[in-house]
N, CA, C and O atoms as a Maestro MAE file, in Angstrom:
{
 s_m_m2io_version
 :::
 2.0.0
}

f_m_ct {
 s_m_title
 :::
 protein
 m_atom[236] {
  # First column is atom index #
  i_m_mmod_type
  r_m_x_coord
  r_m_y_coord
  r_m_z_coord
  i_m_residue_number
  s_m_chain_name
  s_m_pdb_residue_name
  s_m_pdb_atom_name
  i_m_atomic_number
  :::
  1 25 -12.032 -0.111 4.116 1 A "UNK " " N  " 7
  2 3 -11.493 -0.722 2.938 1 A "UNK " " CA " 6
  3 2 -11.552 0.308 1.814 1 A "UNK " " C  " 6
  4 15 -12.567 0.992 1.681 1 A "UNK " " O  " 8
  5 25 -10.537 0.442 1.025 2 A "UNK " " N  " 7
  6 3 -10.832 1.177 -0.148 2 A "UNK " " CA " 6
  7 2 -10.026 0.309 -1.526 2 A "UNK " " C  " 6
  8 15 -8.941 -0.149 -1.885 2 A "UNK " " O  " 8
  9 25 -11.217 0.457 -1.876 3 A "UNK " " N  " 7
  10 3 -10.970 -0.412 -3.733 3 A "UNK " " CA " 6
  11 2 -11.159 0.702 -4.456 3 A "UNK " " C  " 6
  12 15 -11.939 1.586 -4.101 3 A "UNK " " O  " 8
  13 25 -10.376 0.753 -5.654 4 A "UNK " " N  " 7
  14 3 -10.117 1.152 -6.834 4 A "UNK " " CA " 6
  15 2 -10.535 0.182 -7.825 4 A "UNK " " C  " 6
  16 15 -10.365 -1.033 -7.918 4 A "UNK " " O  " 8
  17 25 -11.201 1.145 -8.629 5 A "UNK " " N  " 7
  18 3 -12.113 0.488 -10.106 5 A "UNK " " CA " 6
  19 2 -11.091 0.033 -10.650 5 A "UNK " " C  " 6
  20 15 -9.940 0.461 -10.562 5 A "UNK " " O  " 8
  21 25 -11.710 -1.363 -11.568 6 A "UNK " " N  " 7
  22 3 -11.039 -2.391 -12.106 6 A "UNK " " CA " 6
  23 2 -11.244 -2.642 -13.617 6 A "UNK " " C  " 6
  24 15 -10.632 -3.327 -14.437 6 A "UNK " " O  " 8
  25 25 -12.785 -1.499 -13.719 7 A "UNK " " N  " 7
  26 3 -13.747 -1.149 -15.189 7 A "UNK " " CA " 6
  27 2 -13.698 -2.402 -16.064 7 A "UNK " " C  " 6
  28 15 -12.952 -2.695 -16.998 7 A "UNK " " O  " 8
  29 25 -14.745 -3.077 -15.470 8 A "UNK " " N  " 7
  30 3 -14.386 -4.437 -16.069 8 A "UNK " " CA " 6
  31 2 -15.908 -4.167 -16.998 8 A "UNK " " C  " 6
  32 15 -15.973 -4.891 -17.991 8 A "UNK " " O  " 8
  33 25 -17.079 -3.252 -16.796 9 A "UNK " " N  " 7
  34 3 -17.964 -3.239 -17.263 9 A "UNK " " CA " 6
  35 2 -18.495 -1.224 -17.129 9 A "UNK " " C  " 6
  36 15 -19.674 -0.907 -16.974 9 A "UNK " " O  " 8
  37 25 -17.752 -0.538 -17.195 10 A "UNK " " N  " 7
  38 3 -17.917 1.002 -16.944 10 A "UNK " " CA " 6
  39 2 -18.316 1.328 -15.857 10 A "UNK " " C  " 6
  40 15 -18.993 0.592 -15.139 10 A "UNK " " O  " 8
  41 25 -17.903 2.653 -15.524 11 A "UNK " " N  " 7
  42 3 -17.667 3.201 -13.971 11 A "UNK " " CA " 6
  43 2 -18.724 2.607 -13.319 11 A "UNK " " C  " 6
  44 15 -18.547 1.823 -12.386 11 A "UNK " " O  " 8
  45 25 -20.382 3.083 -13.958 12 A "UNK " " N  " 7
  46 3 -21.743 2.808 -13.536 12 A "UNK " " CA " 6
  47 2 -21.970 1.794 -13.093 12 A "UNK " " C  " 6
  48 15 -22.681 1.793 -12.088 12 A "UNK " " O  " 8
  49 25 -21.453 0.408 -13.659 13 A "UNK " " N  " 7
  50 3 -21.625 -1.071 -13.401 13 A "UNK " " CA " 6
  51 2 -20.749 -1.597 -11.898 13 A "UNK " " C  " 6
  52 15 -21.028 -2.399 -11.006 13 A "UNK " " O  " 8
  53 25 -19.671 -0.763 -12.145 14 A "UNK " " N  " 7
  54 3 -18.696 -1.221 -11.169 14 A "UNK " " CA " 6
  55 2 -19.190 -0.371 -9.697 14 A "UNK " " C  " 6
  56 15 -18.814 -1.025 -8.724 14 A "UNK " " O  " 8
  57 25 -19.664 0.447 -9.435 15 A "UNK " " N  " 7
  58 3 -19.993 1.022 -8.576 15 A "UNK " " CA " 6
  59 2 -20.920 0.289 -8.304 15 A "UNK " " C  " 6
  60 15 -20.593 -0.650 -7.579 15 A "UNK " " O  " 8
  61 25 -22.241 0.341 -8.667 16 A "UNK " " N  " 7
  62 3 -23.304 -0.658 -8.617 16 A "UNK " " CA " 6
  63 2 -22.498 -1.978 -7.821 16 A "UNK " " C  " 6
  64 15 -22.495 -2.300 -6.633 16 A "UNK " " O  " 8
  65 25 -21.918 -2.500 -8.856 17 A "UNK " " N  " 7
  66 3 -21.470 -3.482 -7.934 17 A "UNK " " CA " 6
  67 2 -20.720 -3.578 -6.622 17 A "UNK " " C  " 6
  68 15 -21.145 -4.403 -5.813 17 A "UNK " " O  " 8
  69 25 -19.913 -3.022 -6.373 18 A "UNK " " N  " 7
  70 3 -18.961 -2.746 -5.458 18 A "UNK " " CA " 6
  71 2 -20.390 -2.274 -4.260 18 A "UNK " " C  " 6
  72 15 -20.144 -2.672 -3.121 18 A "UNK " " O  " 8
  73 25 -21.445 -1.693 -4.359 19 A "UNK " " N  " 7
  74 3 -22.538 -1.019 -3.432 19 A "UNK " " CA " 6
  75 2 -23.196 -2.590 -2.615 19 A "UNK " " C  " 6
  76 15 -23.441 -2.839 -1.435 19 A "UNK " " O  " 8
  77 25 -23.337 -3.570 -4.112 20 A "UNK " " N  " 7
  78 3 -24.047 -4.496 -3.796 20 A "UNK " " CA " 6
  79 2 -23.126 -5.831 -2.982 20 A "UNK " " C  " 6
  80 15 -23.651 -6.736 -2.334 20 A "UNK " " O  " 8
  81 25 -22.071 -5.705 -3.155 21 A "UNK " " N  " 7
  82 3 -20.688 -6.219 -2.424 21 A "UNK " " CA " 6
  83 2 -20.882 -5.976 -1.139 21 A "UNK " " C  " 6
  84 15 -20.886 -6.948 -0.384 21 A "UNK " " O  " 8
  85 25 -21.069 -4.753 -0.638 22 A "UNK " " N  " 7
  86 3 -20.773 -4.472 0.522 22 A "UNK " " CA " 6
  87 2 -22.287 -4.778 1.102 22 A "UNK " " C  " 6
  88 15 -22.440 -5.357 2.178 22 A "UNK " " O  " 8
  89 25 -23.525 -4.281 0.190 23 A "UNK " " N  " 7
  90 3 -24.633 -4.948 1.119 23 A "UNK " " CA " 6
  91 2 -24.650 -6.150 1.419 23 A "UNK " " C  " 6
  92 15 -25.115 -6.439 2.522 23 A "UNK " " O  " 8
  93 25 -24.095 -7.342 0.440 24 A "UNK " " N  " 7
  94 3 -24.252 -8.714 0.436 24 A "UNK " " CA " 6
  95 2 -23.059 -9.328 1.770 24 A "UNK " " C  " 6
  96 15 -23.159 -10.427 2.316 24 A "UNK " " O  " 8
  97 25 -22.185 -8.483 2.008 25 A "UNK " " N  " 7
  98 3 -21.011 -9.198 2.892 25 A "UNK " " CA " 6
  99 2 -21.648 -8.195 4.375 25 A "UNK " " C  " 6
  100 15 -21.121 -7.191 4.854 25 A "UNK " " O  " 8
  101 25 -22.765 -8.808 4.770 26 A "UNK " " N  " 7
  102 3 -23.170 -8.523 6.348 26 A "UNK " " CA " 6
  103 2 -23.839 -7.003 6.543 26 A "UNK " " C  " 6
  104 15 -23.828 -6.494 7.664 26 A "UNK " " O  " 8
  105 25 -24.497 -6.215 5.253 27 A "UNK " " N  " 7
  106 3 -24.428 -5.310 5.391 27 A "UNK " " CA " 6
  107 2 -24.112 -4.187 5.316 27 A "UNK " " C  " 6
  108 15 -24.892 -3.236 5.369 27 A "UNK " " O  " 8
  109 25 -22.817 -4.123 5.170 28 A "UNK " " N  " 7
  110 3 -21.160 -2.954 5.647 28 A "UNK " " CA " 6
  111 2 -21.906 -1.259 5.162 28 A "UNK " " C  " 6
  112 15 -22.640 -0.858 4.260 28 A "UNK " " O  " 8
  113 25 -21.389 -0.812 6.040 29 A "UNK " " N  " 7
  114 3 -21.607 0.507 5.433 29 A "UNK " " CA " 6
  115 2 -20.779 1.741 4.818 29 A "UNK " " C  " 6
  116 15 -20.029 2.520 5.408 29 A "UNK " " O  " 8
  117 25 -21.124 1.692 3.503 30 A "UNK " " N  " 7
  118 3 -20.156 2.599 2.386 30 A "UNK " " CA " 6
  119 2 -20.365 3.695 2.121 30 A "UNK " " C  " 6
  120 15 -21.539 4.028 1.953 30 A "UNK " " O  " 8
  121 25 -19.362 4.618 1.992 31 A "UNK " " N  " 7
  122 3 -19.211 5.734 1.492 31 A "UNK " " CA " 6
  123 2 -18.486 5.649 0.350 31 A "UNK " " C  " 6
  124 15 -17.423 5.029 0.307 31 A "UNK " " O  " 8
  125 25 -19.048 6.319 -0.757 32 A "UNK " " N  " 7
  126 3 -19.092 6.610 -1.902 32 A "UNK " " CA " 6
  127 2 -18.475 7.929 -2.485 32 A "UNK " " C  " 6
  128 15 -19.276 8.863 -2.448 32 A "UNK " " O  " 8
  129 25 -17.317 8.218 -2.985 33 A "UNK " " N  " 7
  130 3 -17.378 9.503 -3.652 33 A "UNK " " CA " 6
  131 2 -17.213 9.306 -5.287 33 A "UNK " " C  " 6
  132 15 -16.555 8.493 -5.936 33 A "UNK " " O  " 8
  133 25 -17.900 10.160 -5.597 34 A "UNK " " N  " 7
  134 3 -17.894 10.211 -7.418 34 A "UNK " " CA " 6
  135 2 -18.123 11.355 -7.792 34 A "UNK " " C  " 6
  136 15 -18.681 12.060 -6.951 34 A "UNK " " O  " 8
  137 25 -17.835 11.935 -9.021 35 A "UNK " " N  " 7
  138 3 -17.539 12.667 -9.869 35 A "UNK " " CA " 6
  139 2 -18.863 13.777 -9.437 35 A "UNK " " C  " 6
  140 15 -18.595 14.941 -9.138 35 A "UNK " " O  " 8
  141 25 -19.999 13.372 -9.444 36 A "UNK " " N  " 7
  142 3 -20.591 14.450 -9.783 36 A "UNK " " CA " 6
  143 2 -22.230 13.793 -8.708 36 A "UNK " " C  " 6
  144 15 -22.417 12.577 -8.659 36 A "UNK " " O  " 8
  145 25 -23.157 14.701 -8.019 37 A "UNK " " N  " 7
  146 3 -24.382 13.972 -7.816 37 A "UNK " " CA " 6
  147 2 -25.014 13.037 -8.634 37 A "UNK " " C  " 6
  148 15 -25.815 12.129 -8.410 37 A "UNK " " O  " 8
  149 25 -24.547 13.408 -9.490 38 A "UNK " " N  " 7
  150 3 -25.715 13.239 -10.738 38 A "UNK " " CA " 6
  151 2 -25.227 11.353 -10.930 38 A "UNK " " C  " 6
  152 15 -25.853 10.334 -11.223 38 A "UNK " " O  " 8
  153 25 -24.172 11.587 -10.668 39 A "UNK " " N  " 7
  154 3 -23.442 9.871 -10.764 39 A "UNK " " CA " 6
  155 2 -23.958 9.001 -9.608 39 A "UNK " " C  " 6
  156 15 -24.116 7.784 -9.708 39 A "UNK " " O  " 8
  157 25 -24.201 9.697 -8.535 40 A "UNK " " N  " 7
  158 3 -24.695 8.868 -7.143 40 A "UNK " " CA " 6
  159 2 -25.579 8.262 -7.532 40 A "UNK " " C  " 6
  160 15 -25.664 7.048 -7.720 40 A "UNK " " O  " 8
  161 25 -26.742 9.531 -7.775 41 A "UNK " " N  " 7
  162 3 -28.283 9.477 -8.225 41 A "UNK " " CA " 6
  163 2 -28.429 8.126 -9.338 41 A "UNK " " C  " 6
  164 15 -29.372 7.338 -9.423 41 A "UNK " " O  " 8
  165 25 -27.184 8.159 -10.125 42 A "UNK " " N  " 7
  166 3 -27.307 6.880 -10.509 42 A "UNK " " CA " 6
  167 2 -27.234 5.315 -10.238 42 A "UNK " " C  " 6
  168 15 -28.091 4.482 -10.534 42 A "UNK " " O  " 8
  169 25 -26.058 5.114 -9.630 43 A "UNK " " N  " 7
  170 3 -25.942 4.307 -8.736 43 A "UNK " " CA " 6
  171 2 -27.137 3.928 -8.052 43 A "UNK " " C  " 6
  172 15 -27.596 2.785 -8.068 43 A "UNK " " O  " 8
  173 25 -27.752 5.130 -7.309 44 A "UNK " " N  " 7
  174 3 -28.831 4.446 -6.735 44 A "UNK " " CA " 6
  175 2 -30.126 4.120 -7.283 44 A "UNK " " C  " 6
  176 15 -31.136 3.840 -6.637 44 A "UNK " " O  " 8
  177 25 -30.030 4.168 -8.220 45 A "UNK " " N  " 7
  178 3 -31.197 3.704 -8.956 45 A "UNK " " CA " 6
  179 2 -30.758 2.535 -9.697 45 A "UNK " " C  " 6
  180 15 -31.457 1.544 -9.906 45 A "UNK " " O  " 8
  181 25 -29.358 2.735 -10.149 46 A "UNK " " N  " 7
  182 3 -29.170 0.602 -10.499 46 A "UNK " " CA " 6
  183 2 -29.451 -0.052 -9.502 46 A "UNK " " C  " 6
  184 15 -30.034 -1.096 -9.796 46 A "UNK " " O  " 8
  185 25 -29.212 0.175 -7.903 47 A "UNK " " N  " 7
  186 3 -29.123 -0.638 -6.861 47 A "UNK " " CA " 6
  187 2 -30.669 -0.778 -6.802 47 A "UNK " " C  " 6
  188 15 -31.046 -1.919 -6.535 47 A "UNK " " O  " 8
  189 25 -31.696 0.201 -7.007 48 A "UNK " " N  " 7
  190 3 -32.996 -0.208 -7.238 48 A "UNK " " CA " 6
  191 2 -33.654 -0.842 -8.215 48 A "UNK " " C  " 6
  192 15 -34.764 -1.317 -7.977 48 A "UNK " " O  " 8
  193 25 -33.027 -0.957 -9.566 49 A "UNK " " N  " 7
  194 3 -33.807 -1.688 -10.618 49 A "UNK " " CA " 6
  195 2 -32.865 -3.643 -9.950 49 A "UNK " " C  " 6
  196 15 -33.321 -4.786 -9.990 49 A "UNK " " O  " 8
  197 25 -31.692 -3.178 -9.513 50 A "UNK " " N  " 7
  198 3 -31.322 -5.048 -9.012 50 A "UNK " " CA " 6
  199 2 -31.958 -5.386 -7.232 50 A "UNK " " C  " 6
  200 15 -31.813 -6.456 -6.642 50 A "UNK " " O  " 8
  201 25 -32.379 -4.636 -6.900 51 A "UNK " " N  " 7
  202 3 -33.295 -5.112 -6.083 51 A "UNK " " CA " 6
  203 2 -32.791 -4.917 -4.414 51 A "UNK " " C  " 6
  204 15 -33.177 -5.637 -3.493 51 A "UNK " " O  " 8
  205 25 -31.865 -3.794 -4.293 52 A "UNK " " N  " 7
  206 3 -31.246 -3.724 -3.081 52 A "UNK " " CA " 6
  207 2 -30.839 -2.476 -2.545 52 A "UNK " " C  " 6
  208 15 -30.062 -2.167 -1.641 52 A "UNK " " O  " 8
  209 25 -31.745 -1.669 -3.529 53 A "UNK " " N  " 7
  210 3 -31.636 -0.459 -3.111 53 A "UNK " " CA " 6
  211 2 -32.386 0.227 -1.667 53 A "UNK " " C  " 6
  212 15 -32.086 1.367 -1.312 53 A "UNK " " O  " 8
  213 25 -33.138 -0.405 -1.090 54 A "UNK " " N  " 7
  214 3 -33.644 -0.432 0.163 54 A "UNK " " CA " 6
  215 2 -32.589 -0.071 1.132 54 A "UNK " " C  " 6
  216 15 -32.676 0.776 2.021 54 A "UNK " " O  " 8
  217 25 -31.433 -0.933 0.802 55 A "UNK " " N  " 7
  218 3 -30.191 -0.569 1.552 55 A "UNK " " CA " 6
  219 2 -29.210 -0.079 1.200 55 A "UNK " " C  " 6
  220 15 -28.136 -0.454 1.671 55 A "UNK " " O  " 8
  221 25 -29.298 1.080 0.099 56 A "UNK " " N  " 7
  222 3 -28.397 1.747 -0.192 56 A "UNK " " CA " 6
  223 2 -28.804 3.160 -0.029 56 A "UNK " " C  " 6
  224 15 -29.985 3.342 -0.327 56 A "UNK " " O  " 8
  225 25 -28.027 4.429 0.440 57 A "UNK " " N  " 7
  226 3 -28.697 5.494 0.159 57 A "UNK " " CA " 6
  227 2 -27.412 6.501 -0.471 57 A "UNK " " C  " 6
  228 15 -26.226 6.172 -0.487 57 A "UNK " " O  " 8
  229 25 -27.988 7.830 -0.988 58 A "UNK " " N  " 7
  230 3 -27.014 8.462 -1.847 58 A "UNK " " CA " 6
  231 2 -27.818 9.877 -1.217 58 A "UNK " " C  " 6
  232 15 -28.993 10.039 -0.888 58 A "UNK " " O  " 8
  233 25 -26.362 11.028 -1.204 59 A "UNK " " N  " 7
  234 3 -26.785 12.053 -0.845 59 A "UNK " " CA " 6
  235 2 -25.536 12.756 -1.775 59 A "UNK " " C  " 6
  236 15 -25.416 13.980 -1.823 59 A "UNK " " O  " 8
  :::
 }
 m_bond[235] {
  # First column is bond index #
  i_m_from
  i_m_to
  i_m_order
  :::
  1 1 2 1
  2 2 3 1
  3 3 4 2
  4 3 5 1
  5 5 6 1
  6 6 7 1
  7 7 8 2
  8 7 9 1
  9 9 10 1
  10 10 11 1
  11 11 12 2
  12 11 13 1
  13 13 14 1
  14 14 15 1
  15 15 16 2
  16 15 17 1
  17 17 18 1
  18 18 19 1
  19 19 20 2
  20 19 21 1
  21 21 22 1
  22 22 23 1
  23 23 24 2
  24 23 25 1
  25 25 26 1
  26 26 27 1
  27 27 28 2
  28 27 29 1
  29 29 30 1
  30 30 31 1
  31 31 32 2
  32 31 33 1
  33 33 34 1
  34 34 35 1
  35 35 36 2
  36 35 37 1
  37 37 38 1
  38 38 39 1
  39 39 40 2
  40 39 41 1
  41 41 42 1
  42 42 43 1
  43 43 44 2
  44 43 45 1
  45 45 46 1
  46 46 47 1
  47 47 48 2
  48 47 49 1
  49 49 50 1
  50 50 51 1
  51 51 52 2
  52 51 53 1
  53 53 54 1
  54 54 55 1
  55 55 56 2
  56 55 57 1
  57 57 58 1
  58 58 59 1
  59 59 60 2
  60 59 61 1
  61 61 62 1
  62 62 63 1
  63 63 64 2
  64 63 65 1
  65 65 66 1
  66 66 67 1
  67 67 68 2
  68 67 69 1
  69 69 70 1
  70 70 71 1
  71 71 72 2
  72 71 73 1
  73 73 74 1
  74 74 75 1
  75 75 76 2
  76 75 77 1
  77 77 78 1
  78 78 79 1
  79 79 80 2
  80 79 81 1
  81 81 82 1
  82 82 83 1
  83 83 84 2
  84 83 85 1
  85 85 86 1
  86 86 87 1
  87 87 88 2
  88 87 89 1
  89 89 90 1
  90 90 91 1
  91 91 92 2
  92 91 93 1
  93 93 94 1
  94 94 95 1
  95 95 96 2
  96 95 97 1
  97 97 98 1
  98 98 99 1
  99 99 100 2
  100 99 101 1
  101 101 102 1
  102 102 103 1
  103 103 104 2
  104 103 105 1
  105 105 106 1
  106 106 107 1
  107 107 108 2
  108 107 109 1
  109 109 110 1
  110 110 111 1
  111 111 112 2
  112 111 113 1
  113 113 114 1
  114 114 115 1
  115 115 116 2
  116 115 117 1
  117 117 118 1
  118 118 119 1
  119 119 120 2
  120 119 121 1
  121 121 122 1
  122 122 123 1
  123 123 124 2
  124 123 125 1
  125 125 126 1
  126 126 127 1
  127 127 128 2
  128 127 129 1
  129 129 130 1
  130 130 131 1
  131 131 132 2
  132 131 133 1
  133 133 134 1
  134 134 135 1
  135 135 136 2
  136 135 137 1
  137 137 138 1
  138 138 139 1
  139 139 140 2
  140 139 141 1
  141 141 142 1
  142 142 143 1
  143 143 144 2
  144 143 145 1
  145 145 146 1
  146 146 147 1
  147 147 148 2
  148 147 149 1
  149 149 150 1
  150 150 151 1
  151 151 152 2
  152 151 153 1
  153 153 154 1
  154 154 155 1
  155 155 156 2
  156 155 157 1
  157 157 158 1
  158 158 159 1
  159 159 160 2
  160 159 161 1
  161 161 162 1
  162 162 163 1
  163 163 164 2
  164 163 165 1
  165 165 166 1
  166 166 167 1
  167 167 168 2
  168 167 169 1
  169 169 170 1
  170 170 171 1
  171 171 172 2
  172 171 173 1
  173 173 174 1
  174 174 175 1
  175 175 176 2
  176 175 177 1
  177 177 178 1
  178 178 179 1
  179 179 180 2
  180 179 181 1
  181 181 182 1
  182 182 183 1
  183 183 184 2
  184 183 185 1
  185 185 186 1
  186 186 187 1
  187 187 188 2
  188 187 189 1
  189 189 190 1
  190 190 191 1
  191 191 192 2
  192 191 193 1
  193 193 194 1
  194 194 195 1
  195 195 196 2
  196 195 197 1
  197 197 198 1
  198 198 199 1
  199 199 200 2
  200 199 201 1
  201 201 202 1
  202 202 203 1
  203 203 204 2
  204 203 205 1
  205 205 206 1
  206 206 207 1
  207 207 208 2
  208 207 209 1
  209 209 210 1
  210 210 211 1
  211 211 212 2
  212 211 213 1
  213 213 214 1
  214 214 215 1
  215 215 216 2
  216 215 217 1
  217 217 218 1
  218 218 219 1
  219 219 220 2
  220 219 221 1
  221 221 222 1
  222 222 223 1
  223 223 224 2
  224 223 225 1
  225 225 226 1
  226 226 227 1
  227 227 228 2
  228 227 229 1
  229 229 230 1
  230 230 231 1
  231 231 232 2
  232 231 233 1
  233 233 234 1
  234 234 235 1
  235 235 236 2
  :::
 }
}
């Protein structure tokens, strides 16, 4: 599947979400590309302050 941002709340939020989308619908496993590491690194640390970062990882 590939979705395109909809920036309903800035890139950061929407990624986050879209991560937690795919953990919540069975799991799924996503690949991510963004701008820079430094953006992953973020992502995965929203997915850890909302509580589901266990199942997310960023490289």
């Amino acid at each position: 599947m590939l979705v395109s941002p909809i920036r309903r709340g800035g890139r950061l939020a929407e990624a986050a979400e879209l991560a937690r989308m795919c953990v919540r619908r069975g799991g799924m496993k996503c690949l991510m590309f963004a701008d820079s590491h430094r953006f992953v690194e973020l992502v995965k640390r929203h997915a850890d302050r909302a509580g589901f970062g266990d199942r997310v990882r960023g490289s």
